[in-house]
C-alpha positions as CSV (number, residue, x, y, z in Angstrom):
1,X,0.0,0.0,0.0
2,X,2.9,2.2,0.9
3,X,4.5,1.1,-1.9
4,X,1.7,2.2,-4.3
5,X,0.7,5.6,-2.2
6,X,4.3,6.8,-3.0
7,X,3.9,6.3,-7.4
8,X,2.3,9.0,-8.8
9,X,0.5,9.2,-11.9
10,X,2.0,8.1,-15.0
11,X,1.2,7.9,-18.8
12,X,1.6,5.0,-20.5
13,X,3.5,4.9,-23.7
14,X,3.0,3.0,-26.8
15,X,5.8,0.6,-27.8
16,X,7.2,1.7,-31.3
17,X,9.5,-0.5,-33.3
18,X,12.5,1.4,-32.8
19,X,11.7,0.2,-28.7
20,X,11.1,-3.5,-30.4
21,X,14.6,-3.1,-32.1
22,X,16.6,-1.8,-29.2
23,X,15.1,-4.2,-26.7
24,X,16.3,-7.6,-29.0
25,X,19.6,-5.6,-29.5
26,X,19.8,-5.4,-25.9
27,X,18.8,-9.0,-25.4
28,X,21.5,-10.1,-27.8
29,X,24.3,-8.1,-26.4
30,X,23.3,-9.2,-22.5
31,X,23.4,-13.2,-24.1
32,X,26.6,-12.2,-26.0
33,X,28.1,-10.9,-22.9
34,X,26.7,-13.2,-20.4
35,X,28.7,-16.3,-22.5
36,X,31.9,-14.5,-23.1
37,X,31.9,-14.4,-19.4
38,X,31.4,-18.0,-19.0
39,X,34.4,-19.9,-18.5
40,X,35.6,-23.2,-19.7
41,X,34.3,-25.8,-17.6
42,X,35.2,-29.7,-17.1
43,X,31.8,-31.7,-17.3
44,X,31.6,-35.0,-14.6
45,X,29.7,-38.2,-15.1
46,X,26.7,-38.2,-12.9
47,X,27.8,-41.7,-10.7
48,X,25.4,-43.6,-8.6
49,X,26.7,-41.6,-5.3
50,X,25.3,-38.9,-6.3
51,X,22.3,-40.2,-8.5
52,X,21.1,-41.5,-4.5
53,X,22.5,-37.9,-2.5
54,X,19.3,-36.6,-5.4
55,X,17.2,-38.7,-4.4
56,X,17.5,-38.4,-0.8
57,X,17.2,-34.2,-1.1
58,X,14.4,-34.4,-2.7
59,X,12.2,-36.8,-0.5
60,X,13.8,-34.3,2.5
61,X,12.4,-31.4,0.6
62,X,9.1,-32.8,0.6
63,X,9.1,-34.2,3.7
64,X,10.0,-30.7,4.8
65,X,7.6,-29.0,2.6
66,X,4.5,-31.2,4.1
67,X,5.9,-30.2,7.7
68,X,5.6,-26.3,7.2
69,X,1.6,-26.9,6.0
70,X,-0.9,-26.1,8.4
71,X,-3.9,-27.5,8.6
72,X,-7.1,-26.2,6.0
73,X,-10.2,-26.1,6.5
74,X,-11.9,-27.0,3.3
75,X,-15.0,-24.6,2.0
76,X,-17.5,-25.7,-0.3
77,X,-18.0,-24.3,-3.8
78,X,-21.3,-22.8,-3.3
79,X,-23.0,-21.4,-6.3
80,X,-22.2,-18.1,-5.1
81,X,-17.9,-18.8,-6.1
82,X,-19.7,-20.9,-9.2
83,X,-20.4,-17.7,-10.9
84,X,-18.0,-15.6,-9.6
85,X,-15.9,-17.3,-11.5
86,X,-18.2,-17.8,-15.0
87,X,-18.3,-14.0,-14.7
88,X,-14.6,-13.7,-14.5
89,X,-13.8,-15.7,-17.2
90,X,-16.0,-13.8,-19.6
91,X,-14.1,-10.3,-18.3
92,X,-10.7,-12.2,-18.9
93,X,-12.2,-13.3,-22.2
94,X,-13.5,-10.0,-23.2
95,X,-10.6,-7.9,-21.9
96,X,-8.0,-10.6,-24.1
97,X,-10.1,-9.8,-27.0
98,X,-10.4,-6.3,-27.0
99,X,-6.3,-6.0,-25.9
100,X,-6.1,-7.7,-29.5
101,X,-5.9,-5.4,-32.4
102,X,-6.8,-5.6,-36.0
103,X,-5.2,-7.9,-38.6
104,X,-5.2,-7.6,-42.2
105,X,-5.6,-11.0,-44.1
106,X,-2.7,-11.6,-46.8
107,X,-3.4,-13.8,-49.7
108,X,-0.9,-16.3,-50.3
109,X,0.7,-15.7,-53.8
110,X,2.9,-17.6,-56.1
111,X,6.0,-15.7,-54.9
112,X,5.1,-16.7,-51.6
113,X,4.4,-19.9,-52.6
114,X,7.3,-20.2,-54.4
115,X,9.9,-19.2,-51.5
116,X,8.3,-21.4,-49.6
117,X,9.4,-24.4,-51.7
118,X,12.4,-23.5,-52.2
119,X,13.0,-22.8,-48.1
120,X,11.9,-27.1,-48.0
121,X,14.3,-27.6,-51.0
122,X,17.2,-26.1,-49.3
123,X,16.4,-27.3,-45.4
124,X,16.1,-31.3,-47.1
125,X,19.5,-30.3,-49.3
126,X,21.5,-29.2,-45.6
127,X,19.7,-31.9,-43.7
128,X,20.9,-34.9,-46.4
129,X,25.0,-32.8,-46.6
130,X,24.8,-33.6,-42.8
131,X,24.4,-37.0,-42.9
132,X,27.0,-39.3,-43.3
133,X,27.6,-41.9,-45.5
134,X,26.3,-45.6,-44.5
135,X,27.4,-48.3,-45.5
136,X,24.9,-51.6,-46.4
137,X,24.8,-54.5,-44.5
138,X,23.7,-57.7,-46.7
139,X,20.8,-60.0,-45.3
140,X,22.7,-63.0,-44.4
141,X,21.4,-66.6,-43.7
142,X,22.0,-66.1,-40.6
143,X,20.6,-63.0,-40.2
144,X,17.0,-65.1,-41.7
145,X,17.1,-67.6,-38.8
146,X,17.6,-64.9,-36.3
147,X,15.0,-62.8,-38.0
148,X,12.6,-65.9,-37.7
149,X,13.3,-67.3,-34.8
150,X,12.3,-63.9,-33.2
151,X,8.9,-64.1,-34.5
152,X,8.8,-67.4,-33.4
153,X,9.8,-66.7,-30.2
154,X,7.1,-63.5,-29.7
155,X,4.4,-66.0,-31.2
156,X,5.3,-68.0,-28.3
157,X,5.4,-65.5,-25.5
158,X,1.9,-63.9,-27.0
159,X,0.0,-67.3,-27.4
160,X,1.4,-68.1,-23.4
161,X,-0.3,-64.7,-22.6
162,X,-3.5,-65.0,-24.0
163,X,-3.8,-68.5,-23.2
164,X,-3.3,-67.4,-19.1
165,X,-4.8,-64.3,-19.3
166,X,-8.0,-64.6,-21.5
167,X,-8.8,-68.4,-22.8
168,X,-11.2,-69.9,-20.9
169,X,-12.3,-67.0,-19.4
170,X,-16.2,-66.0,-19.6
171,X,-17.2,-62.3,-19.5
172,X,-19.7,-62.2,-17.1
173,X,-22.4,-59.7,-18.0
174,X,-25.6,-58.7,-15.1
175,X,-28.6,-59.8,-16.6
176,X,-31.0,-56.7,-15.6
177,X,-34.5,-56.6,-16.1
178,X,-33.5,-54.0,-19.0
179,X,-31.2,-56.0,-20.9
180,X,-34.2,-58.9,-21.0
181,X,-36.2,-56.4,-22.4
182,X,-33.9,-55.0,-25.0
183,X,-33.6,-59.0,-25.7
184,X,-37.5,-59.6,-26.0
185,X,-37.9,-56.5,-28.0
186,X,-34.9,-57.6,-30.6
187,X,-37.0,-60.9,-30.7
188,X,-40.3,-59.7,-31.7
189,X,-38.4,-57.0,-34.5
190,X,-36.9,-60.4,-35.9
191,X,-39.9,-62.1,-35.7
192,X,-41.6,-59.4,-37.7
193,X,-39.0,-58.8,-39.7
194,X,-38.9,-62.6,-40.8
195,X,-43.0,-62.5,-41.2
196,X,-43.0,-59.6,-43.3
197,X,-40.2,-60.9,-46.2
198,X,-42.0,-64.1,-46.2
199,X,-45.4,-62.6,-47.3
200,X,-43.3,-60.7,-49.6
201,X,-41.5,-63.5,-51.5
202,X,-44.9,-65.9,-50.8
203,X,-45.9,-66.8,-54.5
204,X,-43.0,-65.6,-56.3
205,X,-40.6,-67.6,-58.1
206,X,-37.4,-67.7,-59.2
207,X,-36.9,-67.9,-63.2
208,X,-34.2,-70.2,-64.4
209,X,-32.7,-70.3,-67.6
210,X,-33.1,-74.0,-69.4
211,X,-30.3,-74.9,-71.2
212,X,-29.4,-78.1,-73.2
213,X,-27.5,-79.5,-70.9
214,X,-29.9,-79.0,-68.5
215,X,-32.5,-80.6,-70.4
216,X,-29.7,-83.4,-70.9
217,X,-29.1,-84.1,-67.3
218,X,-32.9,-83.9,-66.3
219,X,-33.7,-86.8,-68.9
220,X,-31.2,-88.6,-67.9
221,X,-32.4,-88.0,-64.6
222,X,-36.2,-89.1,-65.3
223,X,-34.9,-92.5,-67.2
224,X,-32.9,-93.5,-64.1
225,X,-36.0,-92.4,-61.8
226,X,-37.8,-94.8,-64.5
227,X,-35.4,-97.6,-64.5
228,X,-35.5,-97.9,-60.6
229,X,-39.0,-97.9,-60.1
230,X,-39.7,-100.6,-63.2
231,X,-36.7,-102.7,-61.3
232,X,-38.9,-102.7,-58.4
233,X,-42.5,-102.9,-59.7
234,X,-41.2,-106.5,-61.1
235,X,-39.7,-107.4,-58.2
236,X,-43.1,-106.7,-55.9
237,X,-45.0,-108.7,-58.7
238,X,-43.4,-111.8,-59.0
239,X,-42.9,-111.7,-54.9
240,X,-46.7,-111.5,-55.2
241,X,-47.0,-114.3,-57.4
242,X,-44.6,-116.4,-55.5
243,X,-47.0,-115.7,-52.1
244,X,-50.1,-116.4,-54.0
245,X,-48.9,-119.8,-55.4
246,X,-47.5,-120.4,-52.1
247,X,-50.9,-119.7,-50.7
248,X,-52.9,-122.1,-53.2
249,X,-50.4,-124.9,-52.4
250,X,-51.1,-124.3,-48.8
251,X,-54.6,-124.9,-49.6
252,X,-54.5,-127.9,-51.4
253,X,-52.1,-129.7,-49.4
């Protein structure tokens, strides 16, 4: 409050480029001079020792942060803080918004276009004059069984897996009074469903195109059908013959 009572009045001033330019200047010049400054130094493996002295600080700092925390008493959100804070977000919002001034849309033109290409040209021709050269490895034999006894060896390892983890294992699922519902209902859709393409297709018939061959086959067809049933018609006659002579021998013996 003191702090504020003493600061007078002031006007604020827009920032101009020339304040843009002499700010990154200034930037530049404090990095320039903050690494010029910076001496040669001898960098040291991090080692276990000191992986575990990290370690141990930071569960100490948080042991010693959880110490110096009182106790809070938790409030409620009550719909009173609910839109205090809708209301502030909308001011943020609104302030953010107006803060922003206007833009002009440029098209994108050839030239633009153009540069563009050539900027991807030129970062893929540095990117490929950085790499070194490799050199190729030929796929060997025993490179193959390696390769393949890999896969085998995954296959293995998955199949073992799902075998303990999901074969023979049933997903149970509650059967609530609105699942038996949904069921019965499905039922009764099928049901009609079924009824209704039946009446449909009920008296209709599928054309089929006769062919020779087709007539072929279906005669050939008909004469065995005849020969079958001629074979036995004669057998069932002389059968009958043979009982009714058997009969009239009975008779007169």
């Amino acid at each position: 409050v003191l702090y504020k009572e003493n600061i007078g009045k002031a006007t604020p001033t827009p920032v101009t480029p020339e304040m843009e330019r002499v700010k990154r200047n200034q930037e530049i010049i404090s990095s320039v001079l903050y690494k010029e400054n910076v001496g040669k130094v001898t960098p040291t493996p991090i080692t276990p020792e000191m992986e575990r002295v990290k370690r141990n600080q930071e569960i100490i700092s948080s042991v010693l942060y959880r110490e110096n925390v009182g106790q809070a008493t938790p409030t409620p959100v009550t719909p009173e803080m609910e839109r205090v804070k809708r209301n502030q977000e909308q001011i943020s919002s609104v302030a953010y918004r107006e803060g922003l001034g206007k833009a002009t849309p440029s098209p994108v033109t050839p030239e633009m276009e153009r540069v563009k290409r050539n900027q991807e040209q030129i970062s893929s021709v540095l990117y490929k004059e950085h790499m070194a050269k490799g050199t190729p490895t030929p796929l060997t034999p025993e490179m193959e069984r390696a390769k393949r006894n890999q896969e085998n060896i995954s296959s293995v390892l998955y199949s073992d897996s799902f075998r303990k983890q999901v074969q023979g294992k049933a997903a149970y699922v509650l059967d609530t009074p609105e699942m038996r519902r949904v069921r019965e209902t499905q039922k009764h859709i099928s049901t009609v469903k079924y009824h209704e393409d039946f009446e449909k297709s009920k008296g209709s018939f599928t054309p089929v195109v006769t062919d020779p061959i087709t007539e072929r086959v279906k005669k050939n067809m008909q004469d065995f059908s005849d020969i079958s049933y001629r074979g036995i018609q004669r057998r069932v006659v002389e059968m009958e013959r043979k009982r009714v002579d058997q009969d009239q021998e009975n008779l007169t013996g």
